[in-house]
Backbone of each chain as ProteinMPNN parsed JSONL, in Angstrom:
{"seq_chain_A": "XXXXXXXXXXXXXXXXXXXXXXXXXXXXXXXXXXXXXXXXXXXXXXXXXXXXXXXXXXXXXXXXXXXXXXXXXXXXXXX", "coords_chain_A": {"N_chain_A": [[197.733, -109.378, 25.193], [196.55, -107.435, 27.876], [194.367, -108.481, 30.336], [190.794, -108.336, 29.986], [187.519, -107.766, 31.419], [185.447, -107.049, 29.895], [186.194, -107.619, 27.347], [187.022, -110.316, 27.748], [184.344, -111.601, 27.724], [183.36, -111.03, 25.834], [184.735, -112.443, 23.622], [183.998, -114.868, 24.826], [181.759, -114.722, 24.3], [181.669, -114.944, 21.268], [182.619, -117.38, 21.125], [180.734, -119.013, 21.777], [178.802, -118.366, 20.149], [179.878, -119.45, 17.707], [180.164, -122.279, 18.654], [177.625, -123.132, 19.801], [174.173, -124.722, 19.392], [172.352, -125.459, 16.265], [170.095, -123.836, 16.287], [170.489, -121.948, 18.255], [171.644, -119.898, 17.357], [170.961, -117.48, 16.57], [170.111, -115.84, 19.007], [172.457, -116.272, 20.55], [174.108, -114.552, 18.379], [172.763, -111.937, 19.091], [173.451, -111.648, 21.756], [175.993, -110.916, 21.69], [176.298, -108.548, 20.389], [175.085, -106.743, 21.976], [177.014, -107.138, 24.019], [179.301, -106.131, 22.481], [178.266, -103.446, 21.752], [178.124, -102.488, 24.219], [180.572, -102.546, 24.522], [181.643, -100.313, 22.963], [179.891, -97.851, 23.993], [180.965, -97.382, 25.821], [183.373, -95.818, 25.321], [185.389, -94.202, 23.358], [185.382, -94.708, 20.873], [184.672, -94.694, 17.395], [184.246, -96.46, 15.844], [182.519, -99.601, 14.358], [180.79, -102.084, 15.363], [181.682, -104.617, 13.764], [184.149, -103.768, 12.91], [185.268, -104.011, 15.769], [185.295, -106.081, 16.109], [187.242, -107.118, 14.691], [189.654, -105.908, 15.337], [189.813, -107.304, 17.236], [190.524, -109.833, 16.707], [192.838, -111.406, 16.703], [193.373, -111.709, 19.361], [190.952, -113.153, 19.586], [191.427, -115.273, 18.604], [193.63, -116.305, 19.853], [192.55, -116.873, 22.061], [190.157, -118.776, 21.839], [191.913, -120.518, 20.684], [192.909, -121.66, 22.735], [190.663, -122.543, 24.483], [189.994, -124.778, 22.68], [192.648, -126.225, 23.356], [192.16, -126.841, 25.899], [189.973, -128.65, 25.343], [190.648, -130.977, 23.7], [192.301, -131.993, 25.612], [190.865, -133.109, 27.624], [190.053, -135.36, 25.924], [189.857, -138.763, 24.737], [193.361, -140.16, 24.604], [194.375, -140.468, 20.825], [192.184, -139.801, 19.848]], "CA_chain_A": [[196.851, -108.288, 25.626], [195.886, -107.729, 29.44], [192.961, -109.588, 30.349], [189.76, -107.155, 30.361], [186.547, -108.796, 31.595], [184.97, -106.994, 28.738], [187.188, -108.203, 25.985], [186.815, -111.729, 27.835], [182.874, -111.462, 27.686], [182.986, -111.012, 24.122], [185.276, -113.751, 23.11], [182.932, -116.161, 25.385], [180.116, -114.714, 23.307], [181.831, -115.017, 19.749], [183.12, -118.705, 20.92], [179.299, -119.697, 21.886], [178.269, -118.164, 18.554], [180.316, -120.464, 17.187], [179.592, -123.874, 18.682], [176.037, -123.318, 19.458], [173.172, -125.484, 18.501], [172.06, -124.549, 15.205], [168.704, -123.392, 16.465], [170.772, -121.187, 18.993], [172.927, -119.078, 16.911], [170.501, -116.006, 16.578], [170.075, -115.497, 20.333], [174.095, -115.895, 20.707], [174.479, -113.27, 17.928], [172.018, -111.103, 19.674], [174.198, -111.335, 22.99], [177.743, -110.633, 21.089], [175.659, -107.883, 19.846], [174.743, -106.274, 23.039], [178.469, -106.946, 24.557], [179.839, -104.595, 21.251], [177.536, -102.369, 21.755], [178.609, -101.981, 25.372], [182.14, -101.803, 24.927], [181.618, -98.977, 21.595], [179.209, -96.833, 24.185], [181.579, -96.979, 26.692], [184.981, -95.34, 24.747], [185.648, -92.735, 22.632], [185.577, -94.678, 19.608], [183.5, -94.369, 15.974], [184.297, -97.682, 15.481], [181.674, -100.207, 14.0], [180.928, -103.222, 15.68], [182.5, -105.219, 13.08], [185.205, -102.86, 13.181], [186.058, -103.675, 17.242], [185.579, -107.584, 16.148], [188.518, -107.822, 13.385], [190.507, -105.467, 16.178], [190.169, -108.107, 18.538], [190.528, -111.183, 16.366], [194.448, -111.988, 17.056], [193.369, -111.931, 20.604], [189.933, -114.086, 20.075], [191.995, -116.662, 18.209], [194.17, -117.749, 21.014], [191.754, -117.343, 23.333], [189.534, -119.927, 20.956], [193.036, -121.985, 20.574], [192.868, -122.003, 24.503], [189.392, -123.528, 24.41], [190.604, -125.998, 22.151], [193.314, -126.978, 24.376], [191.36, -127.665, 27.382], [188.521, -129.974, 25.142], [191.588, -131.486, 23.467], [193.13, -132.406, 26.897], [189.751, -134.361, 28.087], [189.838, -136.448, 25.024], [191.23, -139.868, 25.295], [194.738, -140.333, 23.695], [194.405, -141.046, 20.039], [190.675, -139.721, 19.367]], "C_chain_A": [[196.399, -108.543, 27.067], [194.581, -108.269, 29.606], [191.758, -108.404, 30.339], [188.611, -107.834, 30.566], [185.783, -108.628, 30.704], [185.578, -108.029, 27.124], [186.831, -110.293, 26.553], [185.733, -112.424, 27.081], [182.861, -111.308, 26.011], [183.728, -112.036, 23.191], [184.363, -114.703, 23.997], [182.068, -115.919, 24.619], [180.406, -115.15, 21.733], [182.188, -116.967, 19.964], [181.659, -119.771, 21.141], [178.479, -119.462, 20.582], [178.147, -119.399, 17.918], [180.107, -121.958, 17.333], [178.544, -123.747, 19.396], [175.752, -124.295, 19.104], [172.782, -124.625, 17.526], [171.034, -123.621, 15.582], [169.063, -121.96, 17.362], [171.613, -119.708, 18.765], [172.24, -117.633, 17.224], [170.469, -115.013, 17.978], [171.401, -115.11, 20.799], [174.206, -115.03, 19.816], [174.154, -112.107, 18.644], [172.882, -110.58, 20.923], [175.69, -111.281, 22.752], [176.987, -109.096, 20.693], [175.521, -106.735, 20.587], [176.383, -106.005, 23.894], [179.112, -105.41, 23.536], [179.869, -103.493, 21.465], [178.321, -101.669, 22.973], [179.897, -101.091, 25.453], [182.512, -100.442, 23.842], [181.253, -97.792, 22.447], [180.201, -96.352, 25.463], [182.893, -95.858, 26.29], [184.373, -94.324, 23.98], [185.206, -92.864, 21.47], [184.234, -94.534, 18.722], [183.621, -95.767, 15.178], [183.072, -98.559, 15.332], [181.567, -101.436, 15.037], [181.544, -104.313, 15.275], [183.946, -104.957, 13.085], [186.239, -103.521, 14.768], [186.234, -105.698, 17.087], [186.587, -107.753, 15.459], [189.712, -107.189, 14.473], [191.023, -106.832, 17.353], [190.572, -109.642, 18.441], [191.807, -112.025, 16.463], [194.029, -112.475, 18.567], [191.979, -112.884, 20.439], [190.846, -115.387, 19.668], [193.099, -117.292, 19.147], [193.61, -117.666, 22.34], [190.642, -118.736, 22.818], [190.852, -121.112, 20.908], [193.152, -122.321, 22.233], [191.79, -123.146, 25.22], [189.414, -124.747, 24.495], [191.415, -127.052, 22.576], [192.929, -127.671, 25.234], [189.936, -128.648, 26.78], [189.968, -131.213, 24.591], [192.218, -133.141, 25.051], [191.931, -133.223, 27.295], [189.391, -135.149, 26.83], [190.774, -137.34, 25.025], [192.293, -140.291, 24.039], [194.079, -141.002, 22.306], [192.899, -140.593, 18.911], [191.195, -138.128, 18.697]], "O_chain_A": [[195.953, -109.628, 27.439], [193.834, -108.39, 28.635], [192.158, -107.382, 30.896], [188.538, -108.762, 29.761], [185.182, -109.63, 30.317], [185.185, -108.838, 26.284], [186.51, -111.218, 25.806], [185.821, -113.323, 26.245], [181.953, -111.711, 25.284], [183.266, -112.368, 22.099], [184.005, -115.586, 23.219], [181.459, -116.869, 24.126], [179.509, -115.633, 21.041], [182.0, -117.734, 19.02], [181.557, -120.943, 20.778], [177.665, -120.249, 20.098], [177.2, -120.133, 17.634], [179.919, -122.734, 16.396], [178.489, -124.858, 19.924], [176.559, -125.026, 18.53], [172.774, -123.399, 17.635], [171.158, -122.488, 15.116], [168.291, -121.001, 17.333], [172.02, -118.838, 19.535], [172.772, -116.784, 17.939], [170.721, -113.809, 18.022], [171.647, -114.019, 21.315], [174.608, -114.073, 20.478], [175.026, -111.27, 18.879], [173.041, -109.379, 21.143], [176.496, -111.602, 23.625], [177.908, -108.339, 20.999], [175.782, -105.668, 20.031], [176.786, -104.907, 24.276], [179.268, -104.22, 23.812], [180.776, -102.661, 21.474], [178.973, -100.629, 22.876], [180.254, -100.001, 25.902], [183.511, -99.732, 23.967], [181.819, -96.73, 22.184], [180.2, -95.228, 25.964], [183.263, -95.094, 27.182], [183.26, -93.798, 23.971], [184.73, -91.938, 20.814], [183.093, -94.33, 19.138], [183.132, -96.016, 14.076], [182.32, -98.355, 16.284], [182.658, -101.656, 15.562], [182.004, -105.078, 16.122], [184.804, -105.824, 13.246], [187.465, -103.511, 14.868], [187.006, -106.415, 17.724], [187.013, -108.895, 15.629], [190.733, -107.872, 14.55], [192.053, -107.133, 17.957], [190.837, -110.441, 19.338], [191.775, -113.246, 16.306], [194.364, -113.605, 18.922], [191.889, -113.561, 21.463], [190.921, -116.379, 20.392], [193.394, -118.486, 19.195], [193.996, -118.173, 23.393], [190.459, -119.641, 23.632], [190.71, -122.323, 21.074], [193.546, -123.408, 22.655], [191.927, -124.075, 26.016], [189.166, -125.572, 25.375], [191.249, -128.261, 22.41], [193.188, -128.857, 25.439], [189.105, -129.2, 27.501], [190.118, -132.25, 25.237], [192.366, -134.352, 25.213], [192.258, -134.408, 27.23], [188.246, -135.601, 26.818], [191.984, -137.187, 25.188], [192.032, -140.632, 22.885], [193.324, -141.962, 22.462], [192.657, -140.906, 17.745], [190.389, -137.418, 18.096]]}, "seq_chain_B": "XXXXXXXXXXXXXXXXXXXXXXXXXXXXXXXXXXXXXXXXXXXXXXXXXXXXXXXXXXXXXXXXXXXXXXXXXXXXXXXXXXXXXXXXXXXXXXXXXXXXXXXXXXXXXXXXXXXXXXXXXXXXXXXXXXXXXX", "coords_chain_B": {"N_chain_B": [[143.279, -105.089, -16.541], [143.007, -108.209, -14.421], [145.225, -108.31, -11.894], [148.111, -110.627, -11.582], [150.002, -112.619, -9.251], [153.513, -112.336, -9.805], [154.998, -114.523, -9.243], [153.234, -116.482, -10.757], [152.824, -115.959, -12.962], [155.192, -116.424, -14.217], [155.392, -118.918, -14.206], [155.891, -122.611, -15.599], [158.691, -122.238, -15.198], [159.357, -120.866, -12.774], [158.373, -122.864, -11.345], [159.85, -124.84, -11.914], [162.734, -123.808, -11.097], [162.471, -123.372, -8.594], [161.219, -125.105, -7.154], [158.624, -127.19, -6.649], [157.922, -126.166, -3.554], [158.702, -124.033, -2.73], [160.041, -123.015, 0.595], [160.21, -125.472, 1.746], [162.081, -126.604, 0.048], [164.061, -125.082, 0.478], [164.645, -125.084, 3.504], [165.791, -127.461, 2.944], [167.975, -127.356, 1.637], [169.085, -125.429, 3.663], [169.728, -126.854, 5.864], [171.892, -128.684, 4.904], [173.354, -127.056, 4.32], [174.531, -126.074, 6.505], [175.6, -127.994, 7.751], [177.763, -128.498, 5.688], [179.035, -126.306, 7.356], [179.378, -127.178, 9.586], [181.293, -129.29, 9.433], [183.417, -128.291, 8.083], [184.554, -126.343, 10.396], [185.585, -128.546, 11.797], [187.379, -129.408, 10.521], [188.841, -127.324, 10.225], [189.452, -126.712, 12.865], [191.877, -128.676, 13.947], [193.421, -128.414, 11.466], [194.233, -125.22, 11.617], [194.107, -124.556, 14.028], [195.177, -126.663, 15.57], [197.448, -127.106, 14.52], [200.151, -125.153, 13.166], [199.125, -123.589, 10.488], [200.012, -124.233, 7.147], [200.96, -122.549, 3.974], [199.148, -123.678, 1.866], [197.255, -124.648, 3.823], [195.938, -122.113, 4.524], [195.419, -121.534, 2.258], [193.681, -122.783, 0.987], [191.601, -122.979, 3.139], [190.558, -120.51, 2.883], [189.213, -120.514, 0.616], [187.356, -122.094, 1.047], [185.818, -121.237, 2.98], [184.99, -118.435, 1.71], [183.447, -119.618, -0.12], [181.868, -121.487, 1.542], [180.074, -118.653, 2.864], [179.242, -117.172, 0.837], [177.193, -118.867, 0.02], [175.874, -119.108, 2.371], [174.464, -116.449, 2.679], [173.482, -116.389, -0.408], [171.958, -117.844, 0.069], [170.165, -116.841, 2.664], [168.963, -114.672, 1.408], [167.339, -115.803, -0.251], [165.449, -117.203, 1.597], [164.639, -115.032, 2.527], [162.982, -113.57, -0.042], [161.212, -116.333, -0.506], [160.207, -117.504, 2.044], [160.838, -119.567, 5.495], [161.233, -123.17, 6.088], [158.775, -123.729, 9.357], [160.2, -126.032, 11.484], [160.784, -128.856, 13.328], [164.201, -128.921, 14.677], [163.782, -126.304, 15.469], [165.099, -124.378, 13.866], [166.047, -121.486, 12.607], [165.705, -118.279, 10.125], [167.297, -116.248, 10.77], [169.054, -117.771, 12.287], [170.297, -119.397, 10.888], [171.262, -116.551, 9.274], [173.218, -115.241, 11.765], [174.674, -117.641, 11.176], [176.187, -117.006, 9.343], [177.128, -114.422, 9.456], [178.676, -114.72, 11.539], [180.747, -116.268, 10.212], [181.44, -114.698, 8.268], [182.864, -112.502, 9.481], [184.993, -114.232, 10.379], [186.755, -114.702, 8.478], [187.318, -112.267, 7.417], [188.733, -111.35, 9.652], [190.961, -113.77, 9.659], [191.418, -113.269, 7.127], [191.6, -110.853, 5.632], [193.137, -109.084, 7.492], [193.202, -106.969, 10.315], [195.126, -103.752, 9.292], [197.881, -103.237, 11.418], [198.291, -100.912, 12.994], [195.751, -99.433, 13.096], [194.328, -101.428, 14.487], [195.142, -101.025, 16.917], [194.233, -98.516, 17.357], [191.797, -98.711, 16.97], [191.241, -100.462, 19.801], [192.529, -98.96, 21.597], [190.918, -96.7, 21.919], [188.22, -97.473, 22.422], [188.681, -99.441, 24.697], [190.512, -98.009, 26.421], [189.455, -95.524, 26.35], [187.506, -92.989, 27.733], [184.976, -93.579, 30.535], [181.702, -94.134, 31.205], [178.989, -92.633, 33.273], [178.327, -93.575, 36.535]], "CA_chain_B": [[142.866, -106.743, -16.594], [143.455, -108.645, -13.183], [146.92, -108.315, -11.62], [148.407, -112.101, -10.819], [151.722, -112.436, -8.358], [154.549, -112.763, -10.805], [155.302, -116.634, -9.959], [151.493, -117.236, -11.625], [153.382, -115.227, -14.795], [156.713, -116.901, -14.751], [154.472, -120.457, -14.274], [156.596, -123.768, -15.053], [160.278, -121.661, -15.088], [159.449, -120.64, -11.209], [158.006, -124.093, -10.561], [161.109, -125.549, -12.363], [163.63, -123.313, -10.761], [162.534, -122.866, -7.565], [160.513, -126.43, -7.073], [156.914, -126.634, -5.931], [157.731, -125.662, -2.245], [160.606, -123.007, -2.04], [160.081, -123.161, 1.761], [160.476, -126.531, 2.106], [163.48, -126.662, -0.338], [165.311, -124.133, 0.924], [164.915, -125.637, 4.749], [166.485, -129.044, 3.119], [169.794, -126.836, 1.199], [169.844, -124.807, 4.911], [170.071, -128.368, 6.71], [173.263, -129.016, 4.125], [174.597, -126.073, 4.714], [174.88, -126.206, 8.42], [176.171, -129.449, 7.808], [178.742, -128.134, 5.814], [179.352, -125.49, 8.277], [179.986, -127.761, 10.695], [182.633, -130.325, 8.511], [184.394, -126.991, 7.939], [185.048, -126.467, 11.615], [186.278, -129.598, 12.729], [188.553, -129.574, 9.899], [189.766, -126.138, 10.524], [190.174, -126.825, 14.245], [192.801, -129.455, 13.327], [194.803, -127.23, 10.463], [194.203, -124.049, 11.639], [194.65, -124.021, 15.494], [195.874, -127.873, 16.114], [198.788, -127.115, 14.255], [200.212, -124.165, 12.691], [198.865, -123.946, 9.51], [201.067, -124.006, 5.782], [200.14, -121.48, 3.353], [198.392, -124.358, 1.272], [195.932, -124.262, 4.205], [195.61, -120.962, 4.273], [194.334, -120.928, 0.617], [191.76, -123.909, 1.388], [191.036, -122.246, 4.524], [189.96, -118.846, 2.762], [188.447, -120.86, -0.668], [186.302, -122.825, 1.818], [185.069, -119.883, 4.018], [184.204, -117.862, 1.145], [182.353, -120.452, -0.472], [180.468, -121.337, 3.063], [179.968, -117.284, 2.907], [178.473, -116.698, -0.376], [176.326, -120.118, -0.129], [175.398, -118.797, 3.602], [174.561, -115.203, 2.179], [172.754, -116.329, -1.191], [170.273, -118.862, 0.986], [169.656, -115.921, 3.7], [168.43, -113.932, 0.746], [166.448, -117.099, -0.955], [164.717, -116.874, 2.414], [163.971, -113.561, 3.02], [162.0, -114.183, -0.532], [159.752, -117.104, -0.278], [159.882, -117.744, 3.733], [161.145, -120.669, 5.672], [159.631, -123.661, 6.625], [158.815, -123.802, 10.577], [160.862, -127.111, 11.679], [161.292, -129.472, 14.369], [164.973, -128.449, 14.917], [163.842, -124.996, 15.484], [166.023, -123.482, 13.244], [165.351, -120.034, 11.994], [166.4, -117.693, 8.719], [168.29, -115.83, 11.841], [170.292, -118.562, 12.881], [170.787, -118.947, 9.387], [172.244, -115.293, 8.819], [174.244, -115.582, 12.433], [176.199, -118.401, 11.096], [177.124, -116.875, 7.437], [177.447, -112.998, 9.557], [180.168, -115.355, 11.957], [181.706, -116.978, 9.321], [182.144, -113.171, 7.445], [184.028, -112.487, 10.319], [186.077, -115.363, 11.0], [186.983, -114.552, 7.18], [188.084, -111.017, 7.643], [189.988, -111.871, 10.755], [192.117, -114.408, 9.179], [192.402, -113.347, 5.431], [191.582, -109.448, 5.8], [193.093, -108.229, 8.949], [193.16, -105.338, 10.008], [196.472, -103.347, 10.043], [198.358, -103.148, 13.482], [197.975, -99.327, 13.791], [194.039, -99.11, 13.339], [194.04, -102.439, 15.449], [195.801, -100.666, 18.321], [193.696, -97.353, 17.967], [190.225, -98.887, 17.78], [191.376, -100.666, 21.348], [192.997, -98.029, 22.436], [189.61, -96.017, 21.623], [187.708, -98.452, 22.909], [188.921, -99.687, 26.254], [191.109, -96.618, 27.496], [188.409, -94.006, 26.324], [186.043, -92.497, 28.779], [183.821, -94.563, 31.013], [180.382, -93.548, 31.629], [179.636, -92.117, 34.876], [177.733, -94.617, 37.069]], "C_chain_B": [[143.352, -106.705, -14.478], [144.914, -108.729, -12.694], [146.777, -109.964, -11.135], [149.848, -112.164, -10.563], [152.379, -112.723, -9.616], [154.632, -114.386, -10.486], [154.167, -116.853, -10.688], [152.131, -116.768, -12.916], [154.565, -116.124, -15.236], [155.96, -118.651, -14.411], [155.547, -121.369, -14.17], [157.97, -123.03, -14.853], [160.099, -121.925, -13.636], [159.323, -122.088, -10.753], [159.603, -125.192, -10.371], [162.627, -125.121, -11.433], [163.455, -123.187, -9.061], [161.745, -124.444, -6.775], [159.115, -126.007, -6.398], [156.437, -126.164, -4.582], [159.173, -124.923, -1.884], [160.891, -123.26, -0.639], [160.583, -124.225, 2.348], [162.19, -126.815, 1.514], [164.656, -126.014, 0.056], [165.604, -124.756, 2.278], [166.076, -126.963, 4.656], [167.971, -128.122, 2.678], [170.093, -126.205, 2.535], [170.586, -125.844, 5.719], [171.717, -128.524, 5.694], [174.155, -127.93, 4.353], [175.178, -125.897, 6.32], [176.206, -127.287, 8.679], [177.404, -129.84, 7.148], [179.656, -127.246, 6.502], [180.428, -126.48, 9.152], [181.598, -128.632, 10.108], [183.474, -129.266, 8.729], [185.274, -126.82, 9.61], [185.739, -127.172, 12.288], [187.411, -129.513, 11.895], [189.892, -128.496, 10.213], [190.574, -126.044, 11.948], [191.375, -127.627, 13.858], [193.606, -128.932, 12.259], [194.929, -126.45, 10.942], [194.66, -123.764, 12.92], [195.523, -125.561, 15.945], [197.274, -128.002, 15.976], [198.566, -125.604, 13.72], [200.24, -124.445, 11.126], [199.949, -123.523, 8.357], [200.445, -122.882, 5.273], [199.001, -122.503, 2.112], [196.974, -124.322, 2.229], [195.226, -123.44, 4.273], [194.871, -120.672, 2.92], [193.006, -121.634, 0.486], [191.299, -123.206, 1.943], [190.273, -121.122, 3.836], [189.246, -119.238, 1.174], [187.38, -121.483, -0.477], [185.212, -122.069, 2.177], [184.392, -119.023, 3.117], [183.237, -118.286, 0.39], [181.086, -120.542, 0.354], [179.853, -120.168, 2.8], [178.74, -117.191, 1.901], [177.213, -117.699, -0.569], [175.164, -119.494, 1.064], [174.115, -117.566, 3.183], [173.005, -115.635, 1.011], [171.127, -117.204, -0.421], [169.259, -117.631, 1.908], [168.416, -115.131, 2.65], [167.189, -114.435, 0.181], [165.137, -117.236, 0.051], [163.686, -115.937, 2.588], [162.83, -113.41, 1.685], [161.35, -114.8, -0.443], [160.028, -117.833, 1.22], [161.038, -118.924, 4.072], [160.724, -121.889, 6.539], [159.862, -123.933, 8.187], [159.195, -125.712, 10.793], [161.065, -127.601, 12.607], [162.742, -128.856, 15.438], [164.718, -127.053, 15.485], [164.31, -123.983, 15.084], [165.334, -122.398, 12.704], [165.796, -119.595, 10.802], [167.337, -117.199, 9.704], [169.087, -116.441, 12.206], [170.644, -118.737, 11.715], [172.279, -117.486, 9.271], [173.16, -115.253, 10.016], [175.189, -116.083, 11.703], [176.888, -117.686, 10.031], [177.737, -115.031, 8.229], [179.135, -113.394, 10.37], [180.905, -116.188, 11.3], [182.664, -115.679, 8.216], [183.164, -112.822, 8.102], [184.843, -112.994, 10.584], [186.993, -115.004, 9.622], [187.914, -113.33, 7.235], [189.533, -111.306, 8.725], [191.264, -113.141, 10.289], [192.482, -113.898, 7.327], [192.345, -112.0, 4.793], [192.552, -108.768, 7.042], [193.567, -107.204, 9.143], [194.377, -104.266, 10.494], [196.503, -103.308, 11.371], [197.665, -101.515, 13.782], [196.785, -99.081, 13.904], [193.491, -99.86, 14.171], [193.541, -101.35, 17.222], [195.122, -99.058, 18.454], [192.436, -97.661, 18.14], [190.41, -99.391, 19.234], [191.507, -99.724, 22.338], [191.821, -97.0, 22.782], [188.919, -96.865, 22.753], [187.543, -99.086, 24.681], [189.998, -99.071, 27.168], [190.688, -95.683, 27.369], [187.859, -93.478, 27.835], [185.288, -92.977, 29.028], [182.902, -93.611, 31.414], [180.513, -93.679, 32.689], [178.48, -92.81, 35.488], [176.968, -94.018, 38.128]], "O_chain_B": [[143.736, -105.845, -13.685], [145.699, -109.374, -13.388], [145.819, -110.48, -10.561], [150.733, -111.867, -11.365], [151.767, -113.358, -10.474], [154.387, -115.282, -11.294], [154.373, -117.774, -11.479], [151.818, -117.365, -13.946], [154.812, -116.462, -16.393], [156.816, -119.5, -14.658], [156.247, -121.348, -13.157], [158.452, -123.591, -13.869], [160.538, -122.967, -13.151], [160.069, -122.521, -9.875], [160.147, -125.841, -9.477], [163.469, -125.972, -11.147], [164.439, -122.89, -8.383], [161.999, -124.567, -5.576], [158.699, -124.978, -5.867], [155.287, -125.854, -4.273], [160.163, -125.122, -1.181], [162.004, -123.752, -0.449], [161.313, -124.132, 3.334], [163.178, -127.108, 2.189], [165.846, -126.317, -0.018], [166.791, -125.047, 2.425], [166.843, -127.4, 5.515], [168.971, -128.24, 3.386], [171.284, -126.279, 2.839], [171.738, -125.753, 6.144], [172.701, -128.34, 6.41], [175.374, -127.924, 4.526], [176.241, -125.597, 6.865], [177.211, -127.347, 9.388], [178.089, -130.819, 7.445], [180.873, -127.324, 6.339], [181.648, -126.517, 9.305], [182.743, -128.406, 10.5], [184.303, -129.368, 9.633], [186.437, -127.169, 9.813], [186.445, -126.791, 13.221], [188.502, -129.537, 12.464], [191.109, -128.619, 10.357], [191.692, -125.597, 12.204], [192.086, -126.87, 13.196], [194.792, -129.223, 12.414], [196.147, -126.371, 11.1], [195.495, -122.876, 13.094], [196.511, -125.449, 16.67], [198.093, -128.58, 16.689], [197.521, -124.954, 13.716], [201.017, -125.208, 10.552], [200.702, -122.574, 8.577], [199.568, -122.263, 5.874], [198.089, -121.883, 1.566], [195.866, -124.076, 1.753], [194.009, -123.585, 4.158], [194.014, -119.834, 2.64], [191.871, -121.335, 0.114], [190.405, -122.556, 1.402], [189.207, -120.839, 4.381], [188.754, -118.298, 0.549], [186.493, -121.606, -1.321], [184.034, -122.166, 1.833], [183.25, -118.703, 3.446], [182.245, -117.597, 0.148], [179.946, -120.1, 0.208], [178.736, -120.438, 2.36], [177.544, -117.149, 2.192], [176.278, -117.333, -1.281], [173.956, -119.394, 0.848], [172.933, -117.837, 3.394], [171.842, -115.369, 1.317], [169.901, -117.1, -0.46], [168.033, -117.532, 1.862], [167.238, -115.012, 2.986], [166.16, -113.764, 0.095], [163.999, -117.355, -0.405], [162.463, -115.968, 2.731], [161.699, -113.134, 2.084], [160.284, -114.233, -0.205], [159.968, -119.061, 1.149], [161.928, -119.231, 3.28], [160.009, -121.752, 7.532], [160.985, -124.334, 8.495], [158.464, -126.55, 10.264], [161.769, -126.844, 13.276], [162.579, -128.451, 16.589], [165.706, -126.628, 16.084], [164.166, -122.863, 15.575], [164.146, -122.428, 12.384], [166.388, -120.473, 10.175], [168.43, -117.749, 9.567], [170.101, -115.848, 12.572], [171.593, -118.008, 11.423], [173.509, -117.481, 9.223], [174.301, -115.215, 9.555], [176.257, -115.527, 11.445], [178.104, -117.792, 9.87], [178.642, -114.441, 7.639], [180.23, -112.878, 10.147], [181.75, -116.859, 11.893], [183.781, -115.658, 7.698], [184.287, -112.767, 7.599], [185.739, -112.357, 11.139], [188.195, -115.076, 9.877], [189.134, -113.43, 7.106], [190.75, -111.408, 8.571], [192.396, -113.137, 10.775], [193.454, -114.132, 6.609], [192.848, -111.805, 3.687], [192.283, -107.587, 7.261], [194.255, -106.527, 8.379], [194.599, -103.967, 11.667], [195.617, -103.329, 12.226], [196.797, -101.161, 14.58], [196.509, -98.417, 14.903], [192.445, -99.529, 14.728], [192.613, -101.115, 17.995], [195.384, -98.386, 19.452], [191.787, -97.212, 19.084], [189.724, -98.763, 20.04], [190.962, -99.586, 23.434], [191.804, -96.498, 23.906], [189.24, -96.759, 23.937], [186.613, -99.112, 25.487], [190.316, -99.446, 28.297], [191.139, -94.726, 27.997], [188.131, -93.996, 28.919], [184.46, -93.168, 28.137], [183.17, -92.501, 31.873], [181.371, -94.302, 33.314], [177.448, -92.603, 34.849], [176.269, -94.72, 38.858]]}, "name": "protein", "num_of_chains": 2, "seq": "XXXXXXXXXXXXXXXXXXXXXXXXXXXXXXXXXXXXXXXXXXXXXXXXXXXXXXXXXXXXXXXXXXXXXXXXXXXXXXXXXXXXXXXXXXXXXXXXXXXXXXXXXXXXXXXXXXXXXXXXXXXXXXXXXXXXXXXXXXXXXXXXXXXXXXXXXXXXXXXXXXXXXXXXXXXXXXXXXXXXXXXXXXXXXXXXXXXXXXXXXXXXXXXXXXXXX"}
């Protein structure tokens, strides 16, 4: 999928969700929340918020396996 | 006669079932659940994206998640009944329901997903619609 700075912005927000401090999660939902919103008010669609997250989840997961790569790569051989 | 809250009616059962400080108890099963949260993750990073996963992981993977889910889910609710207790960590019932609302999702997205053609029209909806006018 072409890069969209939206679509980026919302995989940075679902991947901070995710590894957060526990204490931090609600605030990171809140701002995945707000991204959604954005990209729903902007388009045409009738789509849910949930709805535009399962759309986009082929594309969050190798942007999340991308992540992975680059923490991967600063860990020392063997760990 | 005098009305008295239902736990004063349901007496040792509630005390028994729910222990003498729901608030407190529930903060210690949230702490475990986090804590399985987390186990879950590292493991999954390593099956799920480290390698390409079998279909044996795939069935852990989605017997795990819905477990986490429903554990996540029934606590949120356990909450939203008798409170939760204010904690060092700072944790909330909200960060709570975050993790179990991003774990629903992570769920769908790998063991729901959502045909190609509705994929490719919510996007298409979505980010080749009509931009607001600035």
């Amino acid at each position: 999928m072409a890069r969209n700075p939206l679509i980026e912005a919302i995989h940075e927000a679902r991947y901070d969700l995710e590894t957060c401090a526990r204490h931090e999660r609600s605030g990171r939902q809140r701002r995945l929340d707000e991204l959604l919103r954005q990209a729903l008010d902007r388009g045409s669609s009738k789509a849910t918020p949930d709805h535009l997250l399962d759309a986009l989840f082929d594309d969050y997961r190798e942007f999340k396996r991308g992540k992975k790569q680059q923490e991967w790569a600063r860990l020392p051989r063997g760990a | 006669m005098e009305a008295v809250s239902s736990k004063q009616n349901w007496g040792p059962a509630a005390q028994v079932i729910l222990g003498p400080d729901p608030p407190l108890a529930l903060y210690g099963e949230a702490v475990v659940w986090f804590h399985k949260v987390e186990l879950f993750r590292r493991e999954e990073e390593q099956r799920m994206y480290r390698q390409t996963p079998v279909p044996e992981d795939l069935a852990l993977h989605k017997e795990l998640l819905l477990r986490l889910i429903e554990d996540g889910e029934h606590l949120g609710r356990l909450i939203d009944q008798h409170g939760f207790l204010s904690n060092a960590e700072g944790i909330t019932a909200d960060d709570l329901k975050a993790t179990a609302r991003n774990l629903r999702a992570d769920y769908r997205g790998w063991h729901e997903p959502m045909p190609a053609a509705e994929r490719s029209q919510v996007l298409r909806e979505v980010f080749d619609g009509p931009k607001p006018a600035h």
